[in-house]
C-alpha positions, 0 to 999 in steps of 0.5 A, spaced: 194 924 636 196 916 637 198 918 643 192 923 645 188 916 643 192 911 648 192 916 654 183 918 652 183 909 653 187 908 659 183 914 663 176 910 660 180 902 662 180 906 669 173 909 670 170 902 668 174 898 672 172 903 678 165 902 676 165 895 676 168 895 683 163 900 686 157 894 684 162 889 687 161 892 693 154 894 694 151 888 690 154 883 694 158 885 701 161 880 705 158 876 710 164 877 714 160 881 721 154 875 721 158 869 720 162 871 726 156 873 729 153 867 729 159 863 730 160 866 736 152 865 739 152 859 743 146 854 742 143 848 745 142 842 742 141 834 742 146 830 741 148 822 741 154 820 746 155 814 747 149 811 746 146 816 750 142 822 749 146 827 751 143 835 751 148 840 749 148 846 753 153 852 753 156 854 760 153 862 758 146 859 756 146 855 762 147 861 766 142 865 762 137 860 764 139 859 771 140 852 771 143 849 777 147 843 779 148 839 785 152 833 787 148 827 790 148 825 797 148 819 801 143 819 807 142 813 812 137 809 811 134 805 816 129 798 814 122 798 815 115 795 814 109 798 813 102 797 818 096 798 819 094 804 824 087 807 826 086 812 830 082 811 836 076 814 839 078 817 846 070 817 848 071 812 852 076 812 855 074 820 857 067 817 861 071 811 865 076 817 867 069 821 870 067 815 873 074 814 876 074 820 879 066 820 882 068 813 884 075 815 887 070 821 890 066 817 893 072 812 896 074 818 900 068 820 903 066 812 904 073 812 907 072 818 912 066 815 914 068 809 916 073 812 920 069 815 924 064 809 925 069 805 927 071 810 932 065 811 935 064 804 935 071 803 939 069 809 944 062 806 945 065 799 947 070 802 952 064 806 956 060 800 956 066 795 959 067 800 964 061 800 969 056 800 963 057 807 962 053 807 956 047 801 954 048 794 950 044 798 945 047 804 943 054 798 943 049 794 938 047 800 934 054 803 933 056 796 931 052 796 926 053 803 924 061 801 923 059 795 919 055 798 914 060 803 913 065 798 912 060 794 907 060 801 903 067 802 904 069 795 900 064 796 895 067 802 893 073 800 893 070 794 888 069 799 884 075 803 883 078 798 882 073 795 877 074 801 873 082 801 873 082 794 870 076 797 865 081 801 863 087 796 863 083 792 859 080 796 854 086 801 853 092 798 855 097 801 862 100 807 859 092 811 858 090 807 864 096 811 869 094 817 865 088 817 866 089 814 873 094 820 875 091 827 878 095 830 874 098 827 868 101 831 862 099 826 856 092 826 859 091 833 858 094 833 851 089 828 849 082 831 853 085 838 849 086 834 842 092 836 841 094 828 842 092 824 838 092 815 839 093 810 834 092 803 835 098 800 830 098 792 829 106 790 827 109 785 824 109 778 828 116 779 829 116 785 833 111 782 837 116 783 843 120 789 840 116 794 838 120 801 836 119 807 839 117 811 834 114 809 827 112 815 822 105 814 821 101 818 815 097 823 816 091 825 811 094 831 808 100 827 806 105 829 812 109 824 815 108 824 824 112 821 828 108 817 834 112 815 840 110 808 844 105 808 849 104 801 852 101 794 848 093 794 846 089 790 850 084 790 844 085 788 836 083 789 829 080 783 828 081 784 820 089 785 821 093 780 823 099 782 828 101 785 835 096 790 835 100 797 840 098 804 842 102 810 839 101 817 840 101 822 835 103 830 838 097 831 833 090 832 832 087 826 827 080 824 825 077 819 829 076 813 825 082 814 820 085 808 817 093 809 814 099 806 813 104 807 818 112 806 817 116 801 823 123 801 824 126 794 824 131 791 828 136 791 821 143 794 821 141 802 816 144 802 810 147 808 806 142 810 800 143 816 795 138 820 795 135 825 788 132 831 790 124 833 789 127 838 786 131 835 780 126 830 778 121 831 772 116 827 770 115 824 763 111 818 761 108 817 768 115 816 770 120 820 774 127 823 771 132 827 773 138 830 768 145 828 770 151 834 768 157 828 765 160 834 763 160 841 764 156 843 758 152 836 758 146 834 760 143 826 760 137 824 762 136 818 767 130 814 770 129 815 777 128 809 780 126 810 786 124 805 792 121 809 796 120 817 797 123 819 803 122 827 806 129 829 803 127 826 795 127 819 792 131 814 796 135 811 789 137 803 788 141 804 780 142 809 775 146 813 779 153 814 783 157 818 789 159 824 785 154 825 781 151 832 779 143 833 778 141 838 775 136 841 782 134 847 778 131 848 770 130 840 769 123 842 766 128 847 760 132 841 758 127 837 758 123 842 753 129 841 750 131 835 749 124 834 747 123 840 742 124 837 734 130 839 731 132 842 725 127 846 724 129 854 723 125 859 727 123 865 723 123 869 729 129 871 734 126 871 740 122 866 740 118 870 746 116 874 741 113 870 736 107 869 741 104 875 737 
């Protein structure tokens, strides 16, 4: 009977401990899978490194979002100033190039006319040396007639030259022989307005050596290249300079006023050069985010001189070998900028919208 007793309190012992297992498990299970699981979930953050703040971005999370890096280049840089351009209305120049013409016209017919005159004279004073072939009179009227002839033929030549000096004067040599020349390619450019004209006044030091070419800003922003024509025998009375003619292989509103960027005789330097792409804008000012490790990211001040056609021209800030971020600078700003230590509720935050 004692024996049956201890065997009946070791199978209740067993059931017990059993059952107290059994809420164990199913009360509180062990958080083992999501410990792992958030563990190995890679996520971004701002962190301070060296005084630096530093947004931290794992490599799979970059790649996920696409961020691209690029090493900064060196590009050659030539000094330059900037001047006043205008751009010139050609009406002018077309109505004195139609005179010309009518006048050149009329010097040949004038020309031919004297020439015969002049041979009818010769031919009449040999016929009247020989035996008074012809009369006194007839002699006496071809005379005349030659003289007036050659009269006409000096005026007409006055004239011609009259308007090329006009042209000389108001718009230099090179629209002078353009305009001059029967067929001259840079005329027909400008009569079709593919061609545009700006009278541009230098700095007083290049008075005697003028570039080239210049880079002129358009109205639309763009920067065209304009070659030189020849110097401007007329300036702007309300700019101080050497006033000269360029030509633009673009058509421009007559009357336009802009800025214009000369070369100048100074040795190119090397300058580093942060692409439009990798710049973000933030407080008024422009930013790019440098990679000093691969998976940091610190933001920097772009302080840039100038903006040239492949990005900002930079003097400090930035060194060769640099890496800037040219593509999800926008995200890392978002980033760095977003509150931390606040949870969101939602896993994927796109769906949160709703």
């Amino acid at each position: 009977m004692r024996y049956r007793l201890l065997f009946f309190c070791a199978i209740t012992l067993a059931l017990a401990a059993g059952a107290c297992w059994y809420i164990y498990q199913n009360l509180y299970p062990k958080p083992t899978s999501t410990i792992t699981t958030a563990q190995a979930a890679p996520q971004a953050g701002v962190q301070t490194v060296n005084g630096e703040t530093v947004v931290a971005v794992s490599q799979a999370i970059q790649q996920a979002s696409h961020i691209e890096v690029a090493p900064l280049a060196l590009v050659t840089k030539q000094p330059d100033a900037n001047a006043w351009a205008t751009v010139v209305d050609l009406q002018p120049l077309f109505d004195l190039h139609n005179r010309l013409a009518a006048a050149r016209a009329d010097l040949d017919t004038l020309t031919a006319q004297a020439g015969n005159s002049h041979t009818q004279y010769e031919r009449s004073n040999v016929l009247y040396e020989d035996d008074r072939n012809v009369s006194q009179k007839s002699l006496q009227d071809a005379r005349a007639g030659m003289q007036a002839d050659q009269a006409k033929l000096q005026s007409a030549t006055a004239a011609v030259g009259g308007l090329e000096a006009t042209l000389r004067q108001q718009f230099g040599d090179a629209l002078a022989r353009a305009s001059i020349a029967p067929t001259s390619d840079l005329f027909q450019r400008l009569l079709s307005g593919r061609t545009a004209v700006l009278r541009v006044t230098l700095p007083a030091g290049l008075q005697s050596n003028a570039p080239a070419r210049i880079t002129v800003d358009a109205p639309d922003g763009e920067h065209v290249t304009a070659t030189k024509l020849s110097a401007s025998p007329l300036a702007d009375p309300s700019i101080q300079g050497s006033p000269w003619f360029y030509a633009a292989d673009r058509a421009l509103p007559v009357g336009t006023r802009t800025s214009a960027h000369v070369p100048m005789p100074a040795p190119a330097s090397q300058r580093l050069v942060v692409p439009e792409s990798a710049v973000v804008w933030y407080g008024g000012q422009p930013w790019a985010y440098v990679q000093t490790a691969p998976d940091h990211f610190t933001r920097r001040y772009v302080s840039a001189g100038d903006e040239g056609d492949q990005g900002f021209l930079v003097y400090s800030g930035f060194h060769t070998g640099d890496r800037v971020v040219t593509q999800g600078a926008q995200l890392l700003l978002s980033e760095e900028l977003k509150p931390q230590g606040i949870a969101t509720a939602c896993k994927d935050p796109p769906e949160c919208d709703d």
